[in-house]
Structures are given as structure tokens and as C-alpha cells.
C-alpha positions in Angstrom: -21.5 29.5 0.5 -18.1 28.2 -0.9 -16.5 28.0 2.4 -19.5 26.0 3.5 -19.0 23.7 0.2 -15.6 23.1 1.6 -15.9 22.6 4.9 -18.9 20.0 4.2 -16.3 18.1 1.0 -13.9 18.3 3.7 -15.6 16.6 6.7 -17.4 13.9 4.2 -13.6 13.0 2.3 -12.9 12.3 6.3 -15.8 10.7 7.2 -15.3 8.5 4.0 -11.6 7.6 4.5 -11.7 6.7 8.5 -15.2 4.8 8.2 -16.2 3.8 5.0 -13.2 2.6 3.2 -11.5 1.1 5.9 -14.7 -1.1 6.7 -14.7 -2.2 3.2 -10.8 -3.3 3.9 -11.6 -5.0 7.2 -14.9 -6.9 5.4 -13.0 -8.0 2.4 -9.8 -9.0 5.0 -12.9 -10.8 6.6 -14.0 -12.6 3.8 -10.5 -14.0 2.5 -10.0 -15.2 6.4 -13.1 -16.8 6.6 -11.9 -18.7 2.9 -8.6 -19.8 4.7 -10.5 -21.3 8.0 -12.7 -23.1 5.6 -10.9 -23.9 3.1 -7.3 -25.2 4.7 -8.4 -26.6 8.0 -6.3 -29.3 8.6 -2.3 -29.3 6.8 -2.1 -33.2 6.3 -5.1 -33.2 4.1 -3.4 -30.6 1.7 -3.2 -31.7 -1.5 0.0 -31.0 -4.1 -0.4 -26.8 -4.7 -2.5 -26.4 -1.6 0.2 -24.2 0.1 0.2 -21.9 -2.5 -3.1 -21.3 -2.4 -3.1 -20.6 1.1 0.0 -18.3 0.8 -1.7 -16.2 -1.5 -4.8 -16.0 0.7 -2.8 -15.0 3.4 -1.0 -12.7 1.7 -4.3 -10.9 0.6 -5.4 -10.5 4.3 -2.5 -9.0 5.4 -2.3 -6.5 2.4 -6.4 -5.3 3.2 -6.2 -5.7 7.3 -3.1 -3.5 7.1 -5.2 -0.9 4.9 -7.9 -0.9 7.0 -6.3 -0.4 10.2 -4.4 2.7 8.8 -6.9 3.8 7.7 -9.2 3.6 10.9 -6.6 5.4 13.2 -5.8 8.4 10.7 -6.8 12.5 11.5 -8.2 14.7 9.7 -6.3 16.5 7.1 -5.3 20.2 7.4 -6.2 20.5 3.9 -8.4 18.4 2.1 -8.5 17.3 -1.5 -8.6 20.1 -4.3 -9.6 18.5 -7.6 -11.2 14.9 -8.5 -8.2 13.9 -9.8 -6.6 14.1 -6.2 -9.9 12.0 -5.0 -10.4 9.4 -8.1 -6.5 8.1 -8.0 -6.3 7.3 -4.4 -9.9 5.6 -4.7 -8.8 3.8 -8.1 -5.8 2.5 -6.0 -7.7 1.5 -2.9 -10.5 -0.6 -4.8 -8.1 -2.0 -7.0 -7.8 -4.7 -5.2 -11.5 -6.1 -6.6 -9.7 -6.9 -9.7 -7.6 -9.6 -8.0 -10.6 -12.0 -7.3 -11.3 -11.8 -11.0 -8.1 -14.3 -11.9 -10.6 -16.3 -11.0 -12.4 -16.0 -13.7 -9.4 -15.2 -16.5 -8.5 -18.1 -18.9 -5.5 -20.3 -17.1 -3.0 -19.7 -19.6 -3.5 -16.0 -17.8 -4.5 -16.9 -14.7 -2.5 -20.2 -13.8 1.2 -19.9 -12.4 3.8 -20.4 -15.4 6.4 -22.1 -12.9 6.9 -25.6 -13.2 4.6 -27.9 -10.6 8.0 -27.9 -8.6 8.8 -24.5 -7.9 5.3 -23.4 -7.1 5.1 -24.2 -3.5 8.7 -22.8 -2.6 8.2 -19.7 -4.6 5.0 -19.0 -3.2 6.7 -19.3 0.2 9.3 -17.2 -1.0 6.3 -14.7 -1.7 4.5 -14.9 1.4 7.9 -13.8 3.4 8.2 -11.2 1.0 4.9 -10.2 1.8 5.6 -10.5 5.5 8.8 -8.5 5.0 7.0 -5.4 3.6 4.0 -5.4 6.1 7.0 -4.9 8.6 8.4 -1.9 6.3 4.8 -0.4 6.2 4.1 -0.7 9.9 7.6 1.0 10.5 6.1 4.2 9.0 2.7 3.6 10.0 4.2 3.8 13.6 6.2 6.9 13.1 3.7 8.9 11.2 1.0 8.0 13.8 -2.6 9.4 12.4 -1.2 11.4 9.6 -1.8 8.6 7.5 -4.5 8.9 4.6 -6.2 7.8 1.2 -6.7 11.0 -0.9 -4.1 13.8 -1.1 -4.0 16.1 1.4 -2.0 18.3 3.5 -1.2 16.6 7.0 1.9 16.7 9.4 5.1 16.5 7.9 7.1 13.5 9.9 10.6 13.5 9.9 11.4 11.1 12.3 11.9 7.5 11.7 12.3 5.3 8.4 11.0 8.9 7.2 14.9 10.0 7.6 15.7 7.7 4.8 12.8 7.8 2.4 9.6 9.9 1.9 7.5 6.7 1.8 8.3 4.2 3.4 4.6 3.2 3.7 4.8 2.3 0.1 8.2 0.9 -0.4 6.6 -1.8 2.1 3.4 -1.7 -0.4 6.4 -2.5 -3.3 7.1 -5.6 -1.4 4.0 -6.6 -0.6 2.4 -6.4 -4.0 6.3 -8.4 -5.2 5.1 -11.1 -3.1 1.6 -10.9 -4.1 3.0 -11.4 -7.7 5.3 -14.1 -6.6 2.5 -16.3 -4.9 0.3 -16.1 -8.2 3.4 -16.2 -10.3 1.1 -15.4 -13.3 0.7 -13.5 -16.4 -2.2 -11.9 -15.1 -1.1 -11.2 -11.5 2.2 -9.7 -12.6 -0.1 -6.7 -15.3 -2.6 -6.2 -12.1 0.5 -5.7 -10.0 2.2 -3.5 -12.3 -1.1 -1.5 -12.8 -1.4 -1.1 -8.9 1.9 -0.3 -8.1 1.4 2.3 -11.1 -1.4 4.0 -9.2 0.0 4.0 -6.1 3.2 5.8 -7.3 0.6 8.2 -9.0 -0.8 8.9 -6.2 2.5 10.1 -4.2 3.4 11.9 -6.9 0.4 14.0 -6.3 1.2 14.0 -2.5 4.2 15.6 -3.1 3.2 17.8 -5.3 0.5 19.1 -2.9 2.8 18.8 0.1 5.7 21.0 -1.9 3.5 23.5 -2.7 3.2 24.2 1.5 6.3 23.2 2.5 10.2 24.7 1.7 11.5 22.8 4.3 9.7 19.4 2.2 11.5 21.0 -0.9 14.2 20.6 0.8 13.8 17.2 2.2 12.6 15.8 -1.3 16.3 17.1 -3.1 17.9 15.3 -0.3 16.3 11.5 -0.1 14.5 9.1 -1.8 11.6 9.2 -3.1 10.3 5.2 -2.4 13.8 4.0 -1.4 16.8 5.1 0.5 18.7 7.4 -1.9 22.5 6.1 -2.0 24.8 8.8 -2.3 28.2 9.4 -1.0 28.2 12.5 1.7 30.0 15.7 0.9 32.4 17.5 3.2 30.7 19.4 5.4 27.4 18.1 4.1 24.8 16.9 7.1 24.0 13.4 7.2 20.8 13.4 8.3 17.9 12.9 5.6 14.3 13.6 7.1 11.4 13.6 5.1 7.3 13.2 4.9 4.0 11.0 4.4 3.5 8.4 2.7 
């Protein structure tokens, strides 16, 4: 009966990741592309600020369309999710991004950029490169950890090949720069705590990987005391020390 109970929680946390919240990332991608054909047809009829609202709209389809797709193409996990907690943090992270739309709604003091009217357009290009810049860094890792990739916390394949030499997430150091230029086309009291708070859960949730992953894994021990956890660790090689740093997901 219990082994039935897990097998079942196991195929629907599957089922749920490859189908159900990667259409919800493609449909709300959907919805802020449809806002930018609409809304910013023609560049010579932009008024003053009209660029930086059509950075951050592009920004926002590249940050769900890249979800999504990840999403679509990842396998199974070898060992699904153990506890809510290891269920409710990666879902809390992924339908975070619902709380963006409601700047709309916030007082401007909270909502409104707080850069002068003359820095807004270049720093909201500044943002959307940025943004640009760490969709590159995600799809690096994306590429070399193939369909391992997933929302909850599992157990999958261990890569160690790739940007996963240099850091155990690379995934989510290009999420750091991502959400940094999603803070930097807003450039707003509001979107810098919702940033903060997402980049909060999405660090949670690693930590949780790991903790899984270590539990099944010396040689990921290993790999964790010798690179960074988000970034490249910087550290001076020893004598006789390897040089190589390979790690995991993420």
C-alpha cells in the first residue's frame, strides 16, 4: 500500500512538473508577448519611458519561456520528493512570479522607478542585457545537464561536466542575473523586496537540493567542499592539489 502511495506521489510530482507548470510558464510567457505586440508596435510612436516598459516586458518573457522549456524537456527523478517542504518551496518559487503583475497595483512611491526621468531608459537597457547575460548563463547549464533539470527536490543525475566544473548551479547564478536585471528595469522599491524575496526562495530551494543530493552522494560531498556553491569558488590551488572542480544540478 505505501509503495503504491509513492509510486502514484511520484508519477503525479512528474506529471505536474513536465506538463502542468511548464504550460502555466509558456501561457503567462504568452500573455506578456502578446502585451509587447500590442502594446509597442511601432518604435517612432514611443513616447519618453516607453523603452523601459518594453525592457521589462521582455525581460519577463524570457525569464517564464526559459522556465517553461526546462521544464518541458526534464526526466523523471530517481527519487522523488520526501516531505511538503521539499514540494511547497520549489512551488512558492515557481508561482512567485504572480506577484510581479501586482506593482501594478502598489502605490507609485512603491511601484514607480526612483531614478531620475534621465537614467530610466539607459538603466533599463542596462537591465535587459543583464537579463540577456544570465539567460545565456542558465542555458549553459541547461545544455550540460540535459533532462535532469527539475522544480521540486529530487534525486537525478549528478553532472559534472560543463559550467558544472566551476559551480554547482549554474542554472541559478544565471537566475541571479536575470532577477538583477529584472530589478534594474523596474528600478523600484517594490521590485527590488519581490526580487530579494525570490532570489531568497530560490537559494532555499538548492539548499534543499543539496542537502537531498548529499545524503546519496560522497563523491557530491566531495564536489560541494571543492566549488562554489552559486558562483565559481576563487581559491588559490595547492601543490599537488587537482584542478579540476566538477559538481551537480541546479
Amino acid at each position: 500500500m505505501r509503495q503504491d502511495f509513492y509510486r502514484q506521489a511520484a508519477l503525479l510530482t512528474s506529471f505536474t512538473e513536465r506538463f502542468i507548470l511548464s504550460a502555466f510558464y509558456f501561457v503567462y510567457a504568452w500573455a506578456y508577448y502578446l502585451m509587447i505586440t500590442n502594446l509597442w508596435p511601432d518604435r517612432a510612436h514611443w513616447a519618453d519611458g516607453d523603452l523601459v516598459e518594453f525592457a521589462r516586458e521582455v525581460t519577463m518573457v524570457l525569464l517564464l519561456f526559459f522556465e517553461g522549456l526546462t521544464l518541458l524537456l526534464a526526466r523523471r527523478a530517481t527519487a522523488t520528493p520526501r516531505n511538503l517542504e521539499e514540494v511547497a518551496v520549489p512551488l512558492a518559487a515557481s508561482f512567485f512570479y504572480l506577484a510581479y503583475g501586482a506593482m501594478d497595483w502598489l502605490p507609485h512611491a512603491l511601484a514607480d522607478s526612483v531614478l531620475p526621468l534621465r537614467w530610466q531608459e539607459p538603466v533599463a537597457v542596462a537591465g535587459l542585457g543583464v537579463d540577456v547575460l544570465g539567460t545565456v548563463i542558465s542555458m549553459w547549464g541547461v545544455i550540460y545537464l540535459g533532462r535532469s533539470f527539475g522544480i521540486f527536490v529530487a534525486v537525478r543525475k549528478v553532472v559534472l561536466r560543463g559550467p558544472y566544473r566551476f559551480m554547482r548551479h549554474p542554472i541559478y547564478c544565471g537566475y541571479l542575473f536575470m532577477f538583477a536585471g529584472l530589478a534594474l528595469t523596474y528600478s523600484s522599491p517594490a521590485a527590488l523586496v519581490l526580487v530579494t524575496i525570490h532570489i531568497a526562495l530560490f537559494i532555499y530551494r538548492a539548499r534543499l537540493e543539496e542537502a537531498r543530493l548529499a545524503e546519496h552522494s560522497a563523491e557530491y560531498r566531495d564536489h560541494q567542499r571543492r566549488t562554489g556553491f552559486i558562483f565559481p569558488k576563487l581559491r588559490v590551488k595547492r601543490e599537488g592539489e587537482s584542478a579540476q572542480c566538477s559538481t551537480p544540478n541546479g
